[in-house]
C-alpha positions in Angstrom: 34.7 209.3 -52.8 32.0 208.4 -55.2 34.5 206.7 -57.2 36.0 204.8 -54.2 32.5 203.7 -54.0 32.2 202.7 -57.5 35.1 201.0 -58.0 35.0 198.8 -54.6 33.3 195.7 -55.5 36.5 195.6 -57.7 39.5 196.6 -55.2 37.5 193.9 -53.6 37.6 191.0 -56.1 41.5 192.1 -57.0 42.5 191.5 -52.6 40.6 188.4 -52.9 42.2 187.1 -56.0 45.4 187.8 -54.8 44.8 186.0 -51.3 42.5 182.5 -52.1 42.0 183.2 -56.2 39.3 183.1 -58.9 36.6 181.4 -57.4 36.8 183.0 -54.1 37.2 186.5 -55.4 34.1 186.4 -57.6 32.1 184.9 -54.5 33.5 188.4 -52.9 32.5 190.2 -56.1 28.9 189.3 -55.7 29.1 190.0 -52.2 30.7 193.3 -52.4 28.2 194.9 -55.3 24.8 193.2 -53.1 26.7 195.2 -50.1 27.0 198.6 -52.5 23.5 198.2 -53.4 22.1 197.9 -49.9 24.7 200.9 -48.7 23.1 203.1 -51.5 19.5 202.0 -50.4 20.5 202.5 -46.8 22.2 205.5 -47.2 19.9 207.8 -49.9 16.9 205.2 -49.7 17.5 205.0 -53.9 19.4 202.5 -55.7 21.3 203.5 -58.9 20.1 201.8 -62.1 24.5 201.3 -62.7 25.1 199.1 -60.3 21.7 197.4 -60.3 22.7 196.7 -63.6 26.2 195.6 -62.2 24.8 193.6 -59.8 22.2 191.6 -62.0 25.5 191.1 -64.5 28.0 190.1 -61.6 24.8 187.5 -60.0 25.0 185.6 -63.4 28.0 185.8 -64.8 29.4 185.5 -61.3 27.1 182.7 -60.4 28.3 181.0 -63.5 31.9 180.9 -62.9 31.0 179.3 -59.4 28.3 176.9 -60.4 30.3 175.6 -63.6 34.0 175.7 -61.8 34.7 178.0 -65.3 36.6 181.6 -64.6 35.7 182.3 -68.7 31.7 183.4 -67.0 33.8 186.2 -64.9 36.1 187.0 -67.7 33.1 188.2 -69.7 31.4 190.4 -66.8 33.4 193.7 -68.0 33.2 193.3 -71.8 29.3 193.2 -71.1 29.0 195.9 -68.6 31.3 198.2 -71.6 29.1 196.7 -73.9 26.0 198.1 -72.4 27.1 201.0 -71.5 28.2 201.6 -75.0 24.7 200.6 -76.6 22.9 203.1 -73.7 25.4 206.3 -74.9 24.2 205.2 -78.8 21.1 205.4 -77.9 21.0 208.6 -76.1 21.9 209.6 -79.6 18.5 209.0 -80.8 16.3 209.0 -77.6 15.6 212.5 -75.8 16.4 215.6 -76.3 20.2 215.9 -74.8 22.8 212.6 -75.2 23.8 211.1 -71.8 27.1 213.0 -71.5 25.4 216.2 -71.7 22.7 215.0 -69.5 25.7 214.0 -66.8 27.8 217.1 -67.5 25.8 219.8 -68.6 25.4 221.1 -65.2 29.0 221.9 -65.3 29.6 222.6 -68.8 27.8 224.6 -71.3 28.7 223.5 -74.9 27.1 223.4 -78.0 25.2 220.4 -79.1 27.5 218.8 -81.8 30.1 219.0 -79.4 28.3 217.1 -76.8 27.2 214.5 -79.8 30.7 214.1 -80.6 31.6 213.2 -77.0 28.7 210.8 -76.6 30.1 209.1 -79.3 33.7 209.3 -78.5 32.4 207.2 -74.8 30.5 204.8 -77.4 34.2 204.0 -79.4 35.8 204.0 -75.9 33.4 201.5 -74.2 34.0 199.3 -77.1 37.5 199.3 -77.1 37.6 198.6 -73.6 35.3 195.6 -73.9 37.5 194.2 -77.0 40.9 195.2 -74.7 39.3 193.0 -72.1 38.3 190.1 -74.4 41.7 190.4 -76.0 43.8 190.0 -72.5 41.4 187.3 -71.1 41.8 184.8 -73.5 45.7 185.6 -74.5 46.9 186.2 -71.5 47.1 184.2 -67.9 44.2 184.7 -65.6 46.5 186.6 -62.9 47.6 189.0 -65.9 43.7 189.5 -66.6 42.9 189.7 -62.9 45.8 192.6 -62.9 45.0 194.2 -66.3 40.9 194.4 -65.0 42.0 197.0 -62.0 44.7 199.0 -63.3 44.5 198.7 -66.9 41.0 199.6 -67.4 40.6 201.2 -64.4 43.6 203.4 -65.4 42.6 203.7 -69.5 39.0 205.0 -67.9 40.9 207.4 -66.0 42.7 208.6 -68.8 39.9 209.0 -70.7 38.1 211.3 -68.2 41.3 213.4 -67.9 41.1 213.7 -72.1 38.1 214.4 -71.7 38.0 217.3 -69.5 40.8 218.6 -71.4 38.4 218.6 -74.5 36.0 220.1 -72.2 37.9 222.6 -70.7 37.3 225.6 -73.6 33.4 225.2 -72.7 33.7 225.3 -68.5 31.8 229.0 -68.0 33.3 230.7 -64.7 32.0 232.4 -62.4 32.2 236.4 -62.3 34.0 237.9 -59.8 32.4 241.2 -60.7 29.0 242.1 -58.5 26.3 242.3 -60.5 24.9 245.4 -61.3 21.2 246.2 -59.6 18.8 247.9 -60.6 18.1 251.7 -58.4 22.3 252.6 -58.5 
């Protein structure tokens, strides 16, 4: 659900694209991430710092593409998002004690550091790639090739991604023991 959630300012801009175009769909953009914002605050009284982040990218970029009549504004909103993203991972690398992915996973996985180095790293390269992928198809492509390759192609190399991921993960996933635990007074 969560990712329903994420990924609805976008399933958003992609309808709105389809039915009025570019201009239209990033005016529903903008409007869909203020509405996820306020759902979040409504709902759990917190905001998170992603799609605060989102939001302030979308309101200029987005604001941009409207003001100047220039779709190149919107264009750039995903290889900047991936570009952050991919400078925060980095510098989980340096800053704290734990890197980002462990910090988001280690909950659910228990692996040894330079593993969790190497996958902090390996979401650096990936963000990166996608930002370049996305650069690449907006200004070699048509806009409604962009507008199709922004949902399912990233969308869908993300989700592959994850799915490689939890492969690569899998060997570290500690279960649960079925056995009752042994107390103390048998």
């Amino acid at each position: 659900m969560k990712l329903l959630f994420d990924f609805f300012p976008i399933i958003l801009f992609f309808a709105a694209y389809k039915l009025a175009g570019i201009y239209t769909a990033t005016a529903v953009a903008i409007v869909a991430t203020a509405g996820q914002l306020g759902w979040g605050w409504f709902r759990h009284h917190r905001v998170e710092k992603m799609h605060l982040v989102t939001f302030a990218i979308i309101l200029v970029l987005g604001g941009a593409t409207l003001i100047f009549r220039d779709p190149t504004f919107i264009k750039w909103k995903p290889t900047v998002v991936y570009g952050l993203f991919a400078v925060t991972f980095l510098g989980s690398q340096f800053i704290g004690e734990h890197t980002l992915v462990e910090r988001m996973l280690s909950h659910a996985v228990k692996a040894p550091p330079f593993v969790w180095q190497r996958l902090n790293i390996a979401w650096v390269f990936f963000f990166l790639c996608m930002g370049m992928a996305n650069l690449y198809v907006a200004y070699n492509y048509s806009e409604a090739f962009w507008v199709n390759f922004k949902l399912f192609g990233l969308l869908g190399f993300t989700v592959l991604f994850v799915l490689l991921q939890g492969f690569f993960l899998a060997r570290y996933v500690e279960e649960a023991s079925d056995e009752p635990q042994s107390g103390s007074g048998s």
